[in-house]
SERO-4910 file (N, C-alpha, C, O; in steps of 0.05 Angstrom, whole numbers):
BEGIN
 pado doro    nc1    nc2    nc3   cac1   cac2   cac3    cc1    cc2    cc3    oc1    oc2    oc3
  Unk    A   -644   1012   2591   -635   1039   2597   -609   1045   2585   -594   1025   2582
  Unk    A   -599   1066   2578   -576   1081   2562   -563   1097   2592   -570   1112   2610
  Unk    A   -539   1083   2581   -513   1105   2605   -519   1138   2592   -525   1143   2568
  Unk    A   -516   1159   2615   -520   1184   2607   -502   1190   2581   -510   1204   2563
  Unk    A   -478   1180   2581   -465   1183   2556   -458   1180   2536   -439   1188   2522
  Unk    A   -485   1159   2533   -488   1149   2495   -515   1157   2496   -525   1151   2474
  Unk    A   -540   1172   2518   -555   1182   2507   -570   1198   2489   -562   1221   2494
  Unk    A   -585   1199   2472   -591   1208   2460   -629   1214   2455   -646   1197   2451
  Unk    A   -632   1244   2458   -671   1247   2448   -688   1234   2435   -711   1228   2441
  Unk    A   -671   1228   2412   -684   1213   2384   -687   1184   2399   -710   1175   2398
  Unk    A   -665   1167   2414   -671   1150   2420   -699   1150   2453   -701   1130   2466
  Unk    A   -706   1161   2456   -716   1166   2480   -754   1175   2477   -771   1185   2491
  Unk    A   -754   1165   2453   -793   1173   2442   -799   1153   2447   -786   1132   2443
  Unk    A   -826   1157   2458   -847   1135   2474   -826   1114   2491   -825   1090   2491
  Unk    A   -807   1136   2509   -796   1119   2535   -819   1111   2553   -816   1089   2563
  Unk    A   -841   1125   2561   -854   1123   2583   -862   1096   2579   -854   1075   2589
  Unk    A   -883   1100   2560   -892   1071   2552   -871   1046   2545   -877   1024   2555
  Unk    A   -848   1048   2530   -832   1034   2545   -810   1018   2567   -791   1002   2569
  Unk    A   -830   1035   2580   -820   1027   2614   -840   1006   2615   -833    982   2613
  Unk    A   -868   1015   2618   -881    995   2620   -881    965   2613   -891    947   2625
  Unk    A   -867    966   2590   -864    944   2579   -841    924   2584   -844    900   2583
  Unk    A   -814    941   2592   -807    926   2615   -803    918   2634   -788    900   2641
  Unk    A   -817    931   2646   -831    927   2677   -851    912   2677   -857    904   2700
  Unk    A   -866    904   2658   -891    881   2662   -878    854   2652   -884    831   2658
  Unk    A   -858    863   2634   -846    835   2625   -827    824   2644   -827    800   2648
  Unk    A   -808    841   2657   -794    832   2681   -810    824   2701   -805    802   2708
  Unk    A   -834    836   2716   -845    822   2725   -862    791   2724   -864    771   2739
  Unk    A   -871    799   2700   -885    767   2695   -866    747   2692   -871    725   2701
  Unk    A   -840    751   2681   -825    728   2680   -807    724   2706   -795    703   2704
  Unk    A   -802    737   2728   -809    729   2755   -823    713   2766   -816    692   2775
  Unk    A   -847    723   2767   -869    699   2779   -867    675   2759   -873    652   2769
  Unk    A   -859    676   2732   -874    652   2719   -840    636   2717   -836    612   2712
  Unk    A   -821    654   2723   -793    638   2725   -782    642   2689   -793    641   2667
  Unk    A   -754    648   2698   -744    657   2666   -746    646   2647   -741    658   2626
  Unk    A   -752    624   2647   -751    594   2627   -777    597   2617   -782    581   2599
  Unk    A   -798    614   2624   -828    605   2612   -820    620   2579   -804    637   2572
  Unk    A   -837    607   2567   -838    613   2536   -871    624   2527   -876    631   2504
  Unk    A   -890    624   2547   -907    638   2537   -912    668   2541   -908    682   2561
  Unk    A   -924    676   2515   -919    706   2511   -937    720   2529   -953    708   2544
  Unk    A   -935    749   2529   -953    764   2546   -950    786   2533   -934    797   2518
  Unk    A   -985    795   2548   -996    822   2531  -1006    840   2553  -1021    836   2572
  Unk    A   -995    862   2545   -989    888   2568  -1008    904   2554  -1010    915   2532
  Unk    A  -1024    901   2576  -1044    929   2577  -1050    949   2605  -1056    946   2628
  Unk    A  -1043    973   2582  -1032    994   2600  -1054   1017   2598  -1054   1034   2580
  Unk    A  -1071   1016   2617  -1086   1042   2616  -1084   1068   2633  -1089   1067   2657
  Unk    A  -1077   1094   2620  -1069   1105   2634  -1100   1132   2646  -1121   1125   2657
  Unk    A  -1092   1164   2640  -1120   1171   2647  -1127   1179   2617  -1146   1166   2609
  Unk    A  -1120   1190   2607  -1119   1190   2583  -1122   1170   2550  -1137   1174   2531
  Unk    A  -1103   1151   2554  -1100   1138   2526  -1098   1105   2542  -1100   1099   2566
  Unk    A  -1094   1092   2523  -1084   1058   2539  -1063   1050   2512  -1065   1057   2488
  Unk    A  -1042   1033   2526  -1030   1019   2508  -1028    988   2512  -1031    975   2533
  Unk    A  -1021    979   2486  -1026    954   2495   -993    939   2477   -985    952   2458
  Unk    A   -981    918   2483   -961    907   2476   -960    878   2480   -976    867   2496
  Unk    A   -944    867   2469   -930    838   2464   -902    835   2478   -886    854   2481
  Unk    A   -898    811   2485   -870    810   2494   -871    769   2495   -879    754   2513
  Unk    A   -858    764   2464   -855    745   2470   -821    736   2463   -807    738   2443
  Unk    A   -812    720   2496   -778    717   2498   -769    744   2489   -749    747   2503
  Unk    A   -771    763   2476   -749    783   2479   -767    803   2459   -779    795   2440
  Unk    A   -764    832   2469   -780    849   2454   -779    854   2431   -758    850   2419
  Unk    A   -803    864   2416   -814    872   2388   -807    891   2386   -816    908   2401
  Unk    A   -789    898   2368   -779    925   2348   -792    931   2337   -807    913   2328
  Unk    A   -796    952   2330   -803    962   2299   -793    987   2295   -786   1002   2313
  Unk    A   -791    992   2260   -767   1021   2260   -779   1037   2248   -764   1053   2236
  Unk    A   -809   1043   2245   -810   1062   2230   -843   1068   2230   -857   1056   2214
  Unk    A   -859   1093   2253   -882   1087   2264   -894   1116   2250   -879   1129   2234
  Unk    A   -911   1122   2253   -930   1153   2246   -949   1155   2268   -967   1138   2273
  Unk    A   -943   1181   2283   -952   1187   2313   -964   1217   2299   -950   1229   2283
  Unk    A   -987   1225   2304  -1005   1240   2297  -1005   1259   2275  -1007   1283   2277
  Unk    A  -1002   1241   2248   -993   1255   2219   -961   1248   2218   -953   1250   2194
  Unk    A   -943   1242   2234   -914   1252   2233   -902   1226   2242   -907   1211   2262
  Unk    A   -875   1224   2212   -871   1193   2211   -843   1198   2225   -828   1217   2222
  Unk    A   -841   1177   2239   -811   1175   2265   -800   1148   2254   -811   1126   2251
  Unk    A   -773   1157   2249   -760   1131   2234   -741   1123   2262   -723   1139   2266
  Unk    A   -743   1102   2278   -718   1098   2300   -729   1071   2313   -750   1058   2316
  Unk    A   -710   1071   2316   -723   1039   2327   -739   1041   2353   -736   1060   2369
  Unk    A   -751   1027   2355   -766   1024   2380   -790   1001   2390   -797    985   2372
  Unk    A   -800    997   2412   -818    979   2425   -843    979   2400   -850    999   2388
  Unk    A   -851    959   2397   -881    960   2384   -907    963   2403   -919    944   2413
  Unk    A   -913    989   2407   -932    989   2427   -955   1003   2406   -949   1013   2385
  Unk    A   -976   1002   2413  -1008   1010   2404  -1013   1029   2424  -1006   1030   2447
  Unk    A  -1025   1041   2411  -1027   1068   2434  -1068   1080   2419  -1076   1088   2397
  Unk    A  -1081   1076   2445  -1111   1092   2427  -1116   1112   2451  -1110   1111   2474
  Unk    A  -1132   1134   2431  -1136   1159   2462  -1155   1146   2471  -1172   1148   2453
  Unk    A  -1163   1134   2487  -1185   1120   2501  -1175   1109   2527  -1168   1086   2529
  Unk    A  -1173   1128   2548  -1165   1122   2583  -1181   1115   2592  -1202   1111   2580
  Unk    A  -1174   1109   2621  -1197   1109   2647  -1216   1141   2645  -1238   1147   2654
  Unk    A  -1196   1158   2629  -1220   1186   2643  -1227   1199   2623  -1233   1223   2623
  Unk    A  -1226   1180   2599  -1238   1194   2572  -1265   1191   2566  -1279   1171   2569
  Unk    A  -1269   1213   2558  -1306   1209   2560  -1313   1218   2532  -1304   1240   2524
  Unk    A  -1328   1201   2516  -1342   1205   2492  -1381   1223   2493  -1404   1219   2502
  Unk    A  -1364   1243   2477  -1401   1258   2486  -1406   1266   2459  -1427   1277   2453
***
C-alpha cells in the first residue's frame, strides 16, 4: 500500500487484483509459517473474469502489459486475467 502522499493513478491499475495477491500470499505464508519456500498459485475467480498468479518468496513484477488493445508501461503484479467467471456464460 502507498501513503496518501506519494500516491499516484498510474501507479494504482489492476490494484484490485492486486490485493488479492497479497492477501492470499500473506495468508498462506501464515498457516505454512514465513520460512516456507514453496511457491503458490492464486486463483481468483470473480463473477465475471478469473485471475490467476504466482508468488514465489516475494512478488513477480512485470513493467510492461497490453490490457484490451492498449499497452500500460508501469510496473506491476504479474497477474493473468481471462473473461471467464463464475457467471459467464458462453452461448
Amino acid at each position: 500500500l502507498s501513503p496518501i502522499s506519494t500516491f499516484r493513478g498510474s501507479k494504482a491499475i489492476l490494484s484490485g487484483p492486486a490485493g488479492g495477491v497479497v492477501g492470499y500470499s500473506e495468508t498462506t505464508r501464515k498457516i505454512l509459517g514465513k520460512d516456507s519456500t514453496l511457491p503458490i498459485i492464486g486463483f481468483d475467480m470473480g463473477g465475471t473474469s478469473t485471475d490467476v498468479s504466482r508468488f514465489d518468496i516475494e512478488f513477480e513484477l512485470i513493467f510492461e502489459t497490453s490490457i484490451a488493445g492498449v499497452s500500460i508501461q508501469a510496473p506491476q503484479l504479474d497477474i493473468n486475467t481471462v473473461a471467464a467467471g463464475g457467471g459467464s456464460r458462453l452461448f
